[in-house]
C-alpha positions in Angstrom: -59.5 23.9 45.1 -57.3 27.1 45.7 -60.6 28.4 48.4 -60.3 25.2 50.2 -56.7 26.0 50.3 -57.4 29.6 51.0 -59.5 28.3 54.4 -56.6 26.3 55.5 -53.5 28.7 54.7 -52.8 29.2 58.6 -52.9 25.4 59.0 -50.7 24.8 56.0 -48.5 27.4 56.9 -47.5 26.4 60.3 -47.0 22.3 59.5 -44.7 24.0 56.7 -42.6 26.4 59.4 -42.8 23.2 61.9 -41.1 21.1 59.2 -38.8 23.7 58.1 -37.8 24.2 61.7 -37.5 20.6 62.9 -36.1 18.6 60.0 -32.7 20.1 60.7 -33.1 19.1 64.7 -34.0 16.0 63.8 -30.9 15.2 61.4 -29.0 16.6 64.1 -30.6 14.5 66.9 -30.3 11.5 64.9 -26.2 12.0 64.4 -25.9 12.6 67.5 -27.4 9.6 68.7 -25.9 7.4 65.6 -22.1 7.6 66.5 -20.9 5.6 63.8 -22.9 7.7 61.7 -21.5 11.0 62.7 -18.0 10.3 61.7 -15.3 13.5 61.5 -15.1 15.3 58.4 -11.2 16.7 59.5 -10.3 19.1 56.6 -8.9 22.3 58.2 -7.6 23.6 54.8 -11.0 23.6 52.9 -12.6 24.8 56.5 -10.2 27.8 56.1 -10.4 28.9 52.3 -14.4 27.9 51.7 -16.2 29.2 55.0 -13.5 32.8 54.7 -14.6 33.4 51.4 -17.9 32.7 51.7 -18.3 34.8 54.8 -16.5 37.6 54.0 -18.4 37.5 50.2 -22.2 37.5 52.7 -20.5 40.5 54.5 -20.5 42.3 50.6 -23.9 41.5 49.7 -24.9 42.8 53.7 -23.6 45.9 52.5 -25.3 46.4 49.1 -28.7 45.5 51.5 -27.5 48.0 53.9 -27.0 51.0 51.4 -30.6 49.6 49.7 -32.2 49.7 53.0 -30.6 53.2 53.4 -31.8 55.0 50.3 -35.4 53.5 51.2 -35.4 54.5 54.6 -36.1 51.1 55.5 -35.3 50.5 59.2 -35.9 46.7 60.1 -34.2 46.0 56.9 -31.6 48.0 57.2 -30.7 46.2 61.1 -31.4 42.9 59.6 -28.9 43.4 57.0 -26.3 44.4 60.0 -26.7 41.9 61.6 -26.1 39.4 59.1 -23.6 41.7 58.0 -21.7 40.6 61.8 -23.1 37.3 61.5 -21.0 36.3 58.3 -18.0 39.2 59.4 -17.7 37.2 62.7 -17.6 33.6 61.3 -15.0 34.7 58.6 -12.8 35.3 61.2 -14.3 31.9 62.5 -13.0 30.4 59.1 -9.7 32.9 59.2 -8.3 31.3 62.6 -8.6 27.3 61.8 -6.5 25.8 63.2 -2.9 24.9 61.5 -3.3 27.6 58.8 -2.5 31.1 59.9 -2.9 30.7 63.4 -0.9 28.3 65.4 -2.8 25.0 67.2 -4.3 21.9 67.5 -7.5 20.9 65.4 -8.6 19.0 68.1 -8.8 22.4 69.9 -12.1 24.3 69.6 -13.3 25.1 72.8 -11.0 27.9 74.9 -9.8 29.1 71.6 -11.0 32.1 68.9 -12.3 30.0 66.7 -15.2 28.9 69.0 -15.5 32.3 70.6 -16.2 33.7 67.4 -18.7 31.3 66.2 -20.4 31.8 69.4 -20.3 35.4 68.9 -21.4 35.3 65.1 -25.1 34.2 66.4 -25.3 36.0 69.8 -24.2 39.4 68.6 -26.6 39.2 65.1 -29.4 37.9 67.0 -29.2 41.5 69.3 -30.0 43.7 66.2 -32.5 41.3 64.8 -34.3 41.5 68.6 -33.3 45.6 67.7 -35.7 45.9 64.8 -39.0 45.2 67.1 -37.7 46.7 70.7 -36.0 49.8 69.9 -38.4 53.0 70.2 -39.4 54.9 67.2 -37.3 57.4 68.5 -34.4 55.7 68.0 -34.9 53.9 65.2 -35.3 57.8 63.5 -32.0 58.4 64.6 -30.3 54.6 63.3 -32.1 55.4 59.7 -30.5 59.2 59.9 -26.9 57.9 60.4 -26.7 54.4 58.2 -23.2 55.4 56.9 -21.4 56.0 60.3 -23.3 52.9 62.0 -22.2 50.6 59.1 -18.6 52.4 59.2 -18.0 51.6 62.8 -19.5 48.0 62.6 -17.0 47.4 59.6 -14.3 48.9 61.4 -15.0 47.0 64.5 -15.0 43.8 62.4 -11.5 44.2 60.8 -10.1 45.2 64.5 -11.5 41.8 65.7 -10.2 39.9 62.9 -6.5 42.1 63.3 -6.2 41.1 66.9 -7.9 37.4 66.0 -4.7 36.8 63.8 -2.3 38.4 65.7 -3.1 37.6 69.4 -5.6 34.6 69.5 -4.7 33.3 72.6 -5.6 36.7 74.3 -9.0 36.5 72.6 -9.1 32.8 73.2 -9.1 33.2 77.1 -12.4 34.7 76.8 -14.4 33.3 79.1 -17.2 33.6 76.7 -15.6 30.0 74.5 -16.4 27.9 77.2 -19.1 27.1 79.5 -21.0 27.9 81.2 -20.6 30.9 79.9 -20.9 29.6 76.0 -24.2 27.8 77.0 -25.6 31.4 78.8 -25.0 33.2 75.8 -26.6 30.5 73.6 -30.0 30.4 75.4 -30.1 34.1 75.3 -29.4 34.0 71.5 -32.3 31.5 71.5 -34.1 33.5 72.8 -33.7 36.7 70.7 -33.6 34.5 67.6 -37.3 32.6 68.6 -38.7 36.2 69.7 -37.4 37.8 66.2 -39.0 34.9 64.0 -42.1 35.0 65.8 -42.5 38.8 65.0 -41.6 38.3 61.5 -44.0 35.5 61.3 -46.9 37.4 62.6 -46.2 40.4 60.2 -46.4 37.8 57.4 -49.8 37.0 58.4 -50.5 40.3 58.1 -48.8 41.6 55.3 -48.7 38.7 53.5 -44.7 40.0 51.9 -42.9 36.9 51.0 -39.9 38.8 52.5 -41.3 38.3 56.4 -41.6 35.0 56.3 -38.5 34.6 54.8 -36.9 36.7 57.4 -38.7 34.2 59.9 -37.3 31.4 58.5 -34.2 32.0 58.1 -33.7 33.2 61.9 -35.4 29.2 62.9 -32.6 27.9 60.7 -30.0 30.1 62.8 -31.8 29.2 66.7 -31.0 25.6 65.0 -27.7 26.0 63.7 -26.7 27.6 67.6 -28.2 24.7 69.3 -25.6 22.2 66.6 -23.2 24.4 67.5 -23.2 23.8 71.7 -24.1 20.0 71.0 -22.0 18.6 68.2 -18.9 17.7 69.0 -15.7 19.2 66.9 -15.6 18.6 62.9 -18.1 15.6 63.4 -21.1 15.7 60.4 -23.3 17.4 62.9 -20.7 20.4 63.4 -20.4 20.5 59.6 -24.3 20.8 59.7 -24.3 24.5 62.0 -22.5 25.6 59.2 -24.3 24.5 56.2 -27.9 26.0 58.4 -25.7 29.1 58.7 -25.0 29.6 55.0 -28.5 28.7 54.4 -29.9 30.9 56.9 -27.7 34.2 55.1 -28.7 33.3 51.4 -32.4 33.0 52.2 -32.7 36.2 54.2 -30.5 38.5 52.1 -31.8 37.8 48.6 -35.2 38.2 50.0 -34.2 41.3 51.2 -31.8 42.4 48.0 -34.7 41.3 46.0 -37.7 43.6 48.2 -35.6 46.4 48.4 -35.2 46.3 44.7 -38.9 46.1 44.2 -39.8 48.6 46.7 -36.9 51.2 45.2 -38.5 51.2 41.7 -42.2 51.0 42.9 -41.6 54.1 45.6 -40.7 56.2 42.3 -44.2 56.2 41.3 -46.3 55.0 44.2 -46.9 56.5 48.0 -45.2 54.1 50.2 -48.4 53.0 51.9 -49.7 51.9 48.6 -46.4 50.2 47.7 -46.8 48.7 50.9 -50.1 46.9 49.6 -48.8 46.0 46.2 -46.0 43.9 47.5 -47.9 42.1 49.6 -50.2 40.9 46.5 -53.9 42.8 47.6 -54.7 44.9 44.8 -56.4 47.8 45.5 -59.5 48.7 44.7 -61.9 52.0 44.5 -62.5 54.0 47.5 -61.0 55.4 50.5 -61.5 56.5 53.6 -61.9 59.7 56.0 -59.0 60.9 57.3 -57.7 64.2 59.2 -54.8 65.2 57.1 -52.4 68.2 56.2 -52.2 68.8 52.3 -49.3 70.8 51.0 -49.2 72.2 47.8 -45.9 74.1 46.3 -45.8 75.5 42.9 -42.8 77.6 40.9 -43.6 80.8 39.8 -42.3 83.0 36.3 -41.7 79.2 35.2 -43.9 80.2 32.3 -41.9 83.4 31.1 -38.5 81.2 31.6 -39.6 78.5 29.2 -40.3 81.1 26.7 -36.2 81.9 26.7 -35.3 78.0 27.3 -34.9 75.1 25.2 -37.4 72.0 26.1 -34.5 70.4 27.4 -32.6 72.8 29.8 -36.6 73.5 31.2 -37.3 70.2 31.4 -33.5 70.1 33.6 -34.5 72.6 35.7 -37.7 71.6 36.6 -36.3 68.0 37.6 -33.7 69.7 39.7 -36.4 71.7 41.3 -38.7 69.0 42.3 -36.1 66.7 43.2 -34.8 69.0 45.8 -38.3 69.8 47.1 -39.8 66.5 46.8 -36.7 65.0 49.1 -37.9 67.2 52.0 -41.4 65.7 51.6 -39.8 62.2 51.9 -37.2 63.8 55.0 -40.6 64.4 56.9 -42.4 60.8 56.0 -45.1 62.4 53.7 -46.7 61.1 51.2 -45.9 62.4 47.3 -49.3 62.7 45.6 -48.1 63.6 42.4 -46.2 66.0 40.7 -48.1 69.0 38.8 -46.0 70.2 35.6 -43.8 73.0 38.0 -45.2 71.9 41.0 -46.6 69.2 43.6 -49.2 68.0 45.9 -48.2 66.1 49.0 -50.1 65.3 52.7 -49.3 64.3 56.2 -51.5 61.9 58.5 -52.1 58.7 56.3 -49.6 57.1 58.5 -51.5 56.6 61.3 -48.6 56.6 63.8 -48.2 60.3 62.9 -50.3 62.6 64.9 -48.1 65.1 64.5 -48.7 65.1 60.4 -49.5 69.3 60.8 -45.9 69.9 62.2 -44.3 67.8 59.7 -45.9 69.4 57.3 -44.5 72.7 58.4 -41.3 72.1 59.0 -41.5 70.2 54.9 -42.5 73.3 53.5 -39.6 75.4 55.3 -37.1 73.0 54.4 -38.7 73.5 50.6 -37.8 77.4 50.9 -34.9 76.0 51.9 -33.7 74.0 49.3 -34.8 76.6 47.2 -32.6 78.9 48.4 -29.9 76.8 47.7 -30.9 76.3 43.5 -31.4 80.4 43.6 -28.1 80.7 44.4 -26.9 78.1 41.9 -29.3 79.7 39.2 -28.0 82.8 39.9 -24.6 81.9 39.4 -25.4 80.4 35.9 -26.5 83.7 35.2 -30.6 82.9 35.2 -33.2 84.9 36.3 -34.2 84.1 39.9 -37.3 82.1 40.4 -39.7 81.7 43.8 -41.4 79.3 45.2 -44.8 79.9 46.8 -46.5 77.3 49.4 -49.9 76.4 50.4 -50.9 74.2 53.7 -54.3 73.1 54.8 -55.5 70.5 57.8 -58.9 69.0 57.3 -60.8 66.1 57.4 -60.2 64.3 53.5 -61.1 60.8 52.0 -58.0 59.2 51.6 -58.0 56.2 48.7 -57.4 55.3 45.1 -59.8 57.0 42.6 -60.1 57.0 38.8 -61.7 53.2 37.2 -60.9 49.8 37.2 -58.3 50.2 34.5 -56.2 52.9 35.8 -56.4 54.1 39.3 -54.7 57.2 41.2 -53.5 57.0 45.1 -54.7 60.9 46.3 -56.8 62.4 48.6 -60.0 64.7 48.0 -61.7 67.3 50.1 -62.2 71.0 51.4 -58.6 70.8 52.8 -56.9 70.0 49.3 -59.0 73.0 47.5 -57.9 75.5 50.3 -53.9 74.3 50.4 -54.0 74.8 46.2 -55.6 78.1 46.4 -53.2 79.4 49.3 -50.5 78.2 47.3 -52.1 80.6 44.4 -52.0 83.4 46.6 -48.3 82.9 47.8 -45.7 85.2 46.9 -42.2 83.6 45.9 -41.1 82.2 49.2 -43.6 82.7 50.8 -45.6 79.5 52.9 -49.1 80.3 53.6 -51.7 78.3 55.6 -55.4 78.9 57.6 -55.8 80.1 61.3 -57.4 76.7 62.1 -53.9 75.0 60.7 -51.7 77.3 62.0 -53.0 76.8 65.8 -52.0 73.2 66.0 -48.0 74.2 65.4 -47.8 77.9 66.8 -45.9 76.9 70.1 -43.3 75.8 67.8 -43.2 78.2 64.5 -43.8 82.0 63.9 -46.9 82.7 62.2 -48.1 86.5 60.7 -51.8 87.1 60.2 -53.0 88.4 56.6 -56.5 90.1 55.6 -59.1 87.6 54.9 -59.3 86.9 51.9 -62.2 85.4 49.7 -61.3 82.3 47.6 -62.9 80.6 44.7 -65.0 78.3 46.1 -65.5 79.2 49.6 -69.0 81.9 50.5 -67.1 82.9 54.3 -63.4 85.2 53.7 -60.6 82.9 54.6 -58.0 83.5 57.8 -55.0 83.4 55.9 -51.5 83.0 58.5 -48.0 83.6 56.8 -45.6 81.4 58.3 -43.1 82.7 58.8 -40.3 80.1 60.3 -39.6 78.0 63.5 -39.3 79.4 67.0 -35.7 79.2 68.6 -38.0 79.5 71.5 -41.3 77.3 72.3 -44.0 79.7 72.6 -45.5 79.4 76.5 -49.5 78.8 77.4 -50.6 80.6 79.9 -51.1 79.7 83.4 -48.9 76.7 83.3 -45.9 76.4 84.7 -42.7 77.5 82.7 -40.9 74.4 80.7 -37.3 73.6 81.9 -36.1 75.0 78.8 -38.1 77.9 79.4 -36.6 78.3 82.8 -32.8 77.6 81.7 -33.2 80.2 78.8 -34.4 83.1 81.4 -31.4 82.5 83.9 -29.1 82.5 81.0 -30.2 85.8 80.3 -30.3 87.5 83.6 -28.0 85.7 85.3 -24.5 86.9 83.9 -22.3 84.1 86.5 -24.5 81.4 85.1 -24.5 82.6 81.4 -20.5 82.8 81.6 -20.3 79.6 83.4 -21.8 77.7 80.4 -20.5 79.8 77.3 -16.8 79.4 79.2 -16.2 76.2 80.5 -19.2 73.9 78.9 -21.2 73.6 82.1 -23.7 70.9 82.6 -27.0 72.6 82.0 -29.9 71.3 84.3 -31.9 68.4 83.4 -34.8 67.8 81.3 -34.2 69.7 78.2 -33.0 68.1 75.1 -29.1 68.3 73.5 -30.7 70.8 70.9 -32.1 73.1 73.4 -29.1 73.0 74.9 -27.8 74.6 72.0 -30.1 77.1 71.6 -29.7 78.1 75.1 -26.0 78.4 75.0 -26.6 80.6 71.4 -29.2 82.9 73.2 -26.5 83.5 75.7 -23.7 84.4 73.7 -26.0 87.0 72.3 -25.8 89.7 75.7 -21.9 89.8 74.4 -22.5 91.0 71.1 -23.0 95.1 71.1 -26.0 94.9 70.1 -27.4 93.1 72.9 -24.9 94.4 75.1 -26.5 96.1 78.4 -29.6 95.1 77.4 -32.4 94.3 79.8 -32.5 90.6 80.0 -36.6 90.8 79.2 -36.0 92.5 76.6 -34.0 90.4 75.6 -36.4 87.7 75.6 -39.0 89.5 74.0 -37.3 89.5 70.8 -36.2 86.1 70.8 -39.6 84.7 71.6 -41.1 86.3 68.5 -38.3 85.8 66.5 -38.3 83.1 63.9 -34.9 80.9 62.7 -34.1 80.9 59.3 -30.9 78.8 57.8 -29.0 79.7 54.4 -26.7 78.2 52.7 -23.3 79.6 51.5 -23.8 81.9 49.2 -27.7 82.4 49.0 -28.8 85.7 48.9 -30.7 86.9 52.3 -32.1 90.0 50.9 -32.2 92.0 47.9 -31.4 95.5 46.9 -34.4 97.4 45.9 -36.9 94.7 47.4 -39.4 95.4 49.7 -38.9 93.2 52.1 -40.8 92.9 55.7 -38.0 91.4 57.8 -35.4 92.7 60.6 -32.7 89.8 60.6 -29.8 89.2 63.2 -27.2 86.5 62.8 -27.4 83.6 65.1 -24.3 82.1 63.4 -22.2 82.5 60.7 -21.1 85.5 58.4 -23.0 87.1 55.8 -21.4 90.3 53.6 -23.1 93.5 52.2 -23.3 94.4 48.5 -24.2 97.5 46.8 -24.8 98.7 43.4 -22.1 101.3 42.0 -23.1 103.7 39.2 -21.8 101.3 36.7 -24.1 98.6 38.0 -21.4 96.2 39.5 -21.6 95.1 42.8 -19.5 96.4 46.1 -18.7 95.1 48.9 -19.5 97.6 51.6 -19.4 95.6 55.0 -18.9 92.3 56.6 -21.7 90.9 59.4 -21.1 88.8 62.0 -22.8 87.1 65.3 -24.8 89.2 66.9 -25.2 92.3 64.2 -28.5 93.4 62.5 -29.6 94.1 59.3 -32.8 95.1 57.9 -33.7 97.7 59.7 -33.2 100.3 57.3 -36.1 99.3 55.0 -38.4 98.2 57.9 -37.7 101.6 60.3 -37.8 103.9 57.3 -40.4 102.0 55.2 -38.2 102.5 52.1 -37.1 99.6 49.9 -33.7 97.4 50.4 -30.8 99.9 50.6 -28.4 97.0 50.0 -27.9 93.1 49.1 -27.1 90.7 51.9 -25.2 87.4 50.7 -24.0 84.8 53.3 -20.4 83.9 52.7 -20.9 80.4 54.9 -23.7 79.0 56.2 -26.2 81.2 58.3 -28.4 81.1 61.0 -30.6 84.0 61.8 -32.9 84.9 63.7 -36.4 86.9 61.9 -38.6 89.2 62.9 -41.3 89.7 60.7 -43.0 93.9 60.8 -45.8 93.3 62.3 -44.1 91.5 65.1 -41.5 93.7 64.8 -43.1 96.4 66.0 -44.8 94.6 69.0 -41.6 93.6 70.2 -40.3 97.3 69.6 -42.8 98.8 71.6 -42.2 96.4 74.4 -38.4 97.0 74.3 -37.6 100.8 74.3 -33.6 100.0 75.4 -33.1 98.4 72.0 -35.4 100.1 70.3 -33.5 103.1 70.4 -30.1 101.0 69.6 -31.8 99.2 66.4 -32.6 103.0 65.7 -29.3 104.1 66.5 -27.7 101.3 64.1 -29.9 102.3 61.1 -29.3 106.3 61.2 -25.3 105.2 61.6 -25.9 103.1 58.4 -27.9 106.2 56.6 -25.4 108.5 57.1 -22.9 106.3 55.5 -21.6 106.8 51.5 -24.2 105.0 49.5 -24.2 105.0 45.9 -25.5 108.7 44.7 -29.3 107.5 43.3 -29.8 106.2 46.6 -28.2 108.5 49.1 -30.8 111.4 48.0 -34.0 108.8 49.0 -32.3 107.6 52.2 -31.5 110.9 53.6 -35.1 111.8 52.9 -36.7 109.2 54.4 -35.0 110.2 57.8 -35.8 114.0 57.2 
């Protein structure tokens, strides 16, 4: 019996959509034919108290899917839920503005007034975000999903001003000509329209998916193209006006506890499941065995001394730190649409690519893993204000070819992925230093025109006969790195005038000039930050090539107030200038209590001391607000030195300043002779 009925679920479906769809027509075509039968129903007072509160209680429940569909990332969910969110906002006011209660008419008035022009609305307006969830680019969508709470704030706020002036002024609102036709009837069709092209894409993702939530979704926008077509037809508080109303209530209740209740299932299921597999689980296929081959990017990321601390922690305040630790870390991997393969004691696995939409899985990857350092930063600087030792993180990437699939037996299965690329990304990861992200040659040409790579020795790993190409990333370019013998991008082009051309470069820093076309609002940015740099001294006078030649191999890197940049007595391998923001200087005294020896601003470097002089850190560098700098690793520190003799001999000019300088007395004996 069920595979007979299995053969014939398409046919069983659609007589149960065409019934769903048409019963409601045809109780409205039958009261409107019958006029004996479809006799008023005139009670303006329960009109006003039952369809207000029931609206404006659907607008709460909108907003609890809205901040579900939020925290999931969940972007047709989240428009659905606006719309219905105006849907119900818009007929409250509907329900607010009946006649004879708090705003002054006739009940025999309806069309011309508020009240109809904001049941017209209701369905017209909705049915424009539910078209939204299937038309909008990808693009866009991204940036709807980034900014939930300011899109649901100024759709709230736009639905109390409507119902302020509703009350207030509804005769100006009323003289819309939007209440009457033909002007009502235009906006009908076209909400028609949207409503029928909305329910057929849900339908057909049903088919596919098989998730009870599409085809409630579906069925609830047939019952709202029904209840616009009552509302044009049926005259005035006749049963088959009463009847939009009860399809509109109907239409709400289905499609937001369909959604309350998915978005409750999928939030506890993504907690232990990769979305793609959560995806399959709701929609009822179990999985089974196997997988399939797939080019990926794995990325591994692993605490180090976590060991030594436990020794000197309780199980408890470990067991706290290492959840605030991979929370932080594990967010970014989410931020970047990867997948969370599992978490490894002080560590995790994670890969790009299983999403077939993302071909860009290796630079997603990339930019995970340095918003990981990031986050990191930001819990050193907490950790070290709790008095804790600091702790590193060291990262491993790797793009291959990898099967893809659950693994493990019939009785317990594990989502992952397997292959050469997953071995390599764990044993980089071994290799790293605390914040350090390391990756292969091969993986590090798909992103270098957009981050800043450093080559290491080959090195030999467990497993693997031929010496691996190890790359140190490094961070992201504030400049795309150029292929030869094509044509400059506009970017490319606005960033060189801004350098060399001083009337154009004050023109833009001075009055906010329109830049030329074709380059995005961040470039933008970052052209109009490149600039301001030939006013700082440091840049001052400088050739405008030279210039360039430092910022083009120069990497951005972004701390938080109060992270530490650099360390005294490190040996670090970075010359840093700040791109934005304020950072201070800390020494050592002789009682081993911090100084304060300097303030850095825009445009000043630091560094140098350590990188000219090949000594360690001279000094601490903590930012006091948040920074942006720019990085220049030593061995592209000294290619862009050679190239750039003018500030060269400045940088060198700055560090023997600094040198000469009162430093605390165990270091001022090794300083002065390291520039003997």
């Amino acid at each position: 019996m069920s595979r007979w009925i299995e053969q014939r679920r398409p046919l069983i479906d659609a007589f149960g959509v065409a019934a769903f769809a048409l019963t409601p027509l045809g109780i409205l075509s039958w009261l409107l034919t019958h006029p004996r039968q479809n006799f008023e129903v005139l009670v303006p007072r329960d009109h006003f108290m039952i369809v207000t509160a029931v609206s404006f209680l659907a607008v709460f429940v909108a907003v609890l899917v809205v901040r579900s569909a939020f925290q999931i990332g969940e972007f047709r969910s989240l428009l659905l839920a606006l719309g219905l969110m105006i849907m119900a906002g818009l007929f409250g006011v509907h329900g607010l503005t009946t006649p004879g209660i708090l705003v002054h008419g006739s009940v025999e008035d309806y069309g011309g007034t508020v009240t109809g022009l904001s049941a017209y609305l209701s369905i017209f307006i909705a049915a424009i975000f539910f078209a939204a969830r299937d038309l909008l680019p990808p693009r866009i969508a991204r940036q709807v999903v980034s900014r939930p709470r300011t899109l649901t704030l100024a759709v709230g706020g736009l639905l109390a001003l409507y119902a302020a002036v509703s009350v207030w002024q509804p005769h100006f609102l009323g003289s819309i000509a939007l209440a009457n036709p033909p002007a009502s009837h235009a906006i009908t069709l076209f909400a028609i329209a949207m409503l029928g092209y909305s329910a057929w894409h849900d339908a057909r993702l049903y088919l596919v998916r098989r998730r009870p939530v599409d085809g409630a979704s579906a069925l609830a926008l047939i019952w709202l193209a029904d209840a616009q077509i009552a509302m044009i037809l049926a005259p005035p508080w006749t049963l088959a006006w009463w009847e939009y109303h009860g399809l509109m209530l109907g239409a709400v209740l289905i499609a937001l506890a369909a959604e309350l209740i998915e978005l409750d299932r999928r939030r506890n299921l993504d907690r232990f499941l990769p979305s793609s597999l959560v995806d399959s689980v709701m929609s009822g296929r179990m999985p089974s065995l196997g997988g399939e081959r797939r080019e990926i990017t794995i990325v591994f990321a692993d605490l180090r001394d976590s060991t030594a601390l436990a020794e000197s922690l309780e199980p408890e305040e470990m067991a706290a730190l290492l959840n605030e630790f991979l929370g932080a870390v594990a967010g970014e991997i989410a931020r970047f649409e990867g997948t969370l393969d599992k978490f490894l004691g002080d560590g995790l696995m994670a890969f790009f690519g299983d999403n077939p939409g993302h071909l860009d899985h290796t630079e997603r990857a990339v930019r995970a893993a340095f918003g990981m350092q990031q986050r990191m930063r930001q819990l050193q600087a907490g950790w070290e204000a709790e008095g804790r030792a600091p702790l590193g993180m060291g990262v491993g990437i790797a793009r291959g070819v990898a099967i893809v699939g659950t693994t493990g037996s019939a009785s317990r299965m594990d989502f992952t992925a397997i292959g050469s690329p997953v071995n390599i990304a764990s044993r980089l990861t071994a290799l790293a230093q605390p914040g350090q992200i390391l990756t292969t040659r091969k993986t590090y040409w798909h992103v270098l025109h957009n981050v800043v790579g450093v080559a290491k020795p080959p090195t030999t790993i467990k497993g693997f006969c031929q010496p691996l190409e190890v790359v140190e990333l490094v961070g992201t370019r504030l400049v795309p790195l150029e292929e030869e013998d094509v044509a400059p991008s506009p970017f490319f082009q606005t960033v060189t005038r801004a350098l060399s051309d001083e009337a154009f470069r004050s023109s833009l820093l001075g009055e906010g000039r329109m830049l030329p076309g074709g380059i995005t609002p961040q470039e933008r940015d970052a052209v109009r930050e490149i600039g301001s740099l030939m006013d700082c001294p440091l840049f001052s006078g400088i050739p405008a090539e030279e210039v360039g030649a430092f910022v083009v191999l120069a990497a951005v890197r972004n701390y938080e107030k109060g992270s530490t940049v650099v360390r005294q007595s490190a040996e670090e391998d970075e010359l840093y200038v700040i791109l934005r923001g304020r950072a201070e200087v800390f020494v050592l005294n002789s009682s081993g209590s911090e100084q304060r020896v300097a303030t850095l601003e825009r445009g000043e470097v630091f560094g140098e001391i350590a990188l000219l002089f090949d000594t360690v850190r001279t000094a601490s560098v903590r930012a006091t607000s948040p920074v942006t700098l720019l990085a220049v690793h030593r061995d592209n520190c000294y290619e862009v030195l050679r190239r750039t003799p003018v500030l060269r001999s400045r940088i060198e000019n700055v560090a023997r300043s600094r040198m000469t300088e009162s430093f605390p007395v165990r270091f001022a004996t090794a300083n002065e002779a390291q520039v003997v």
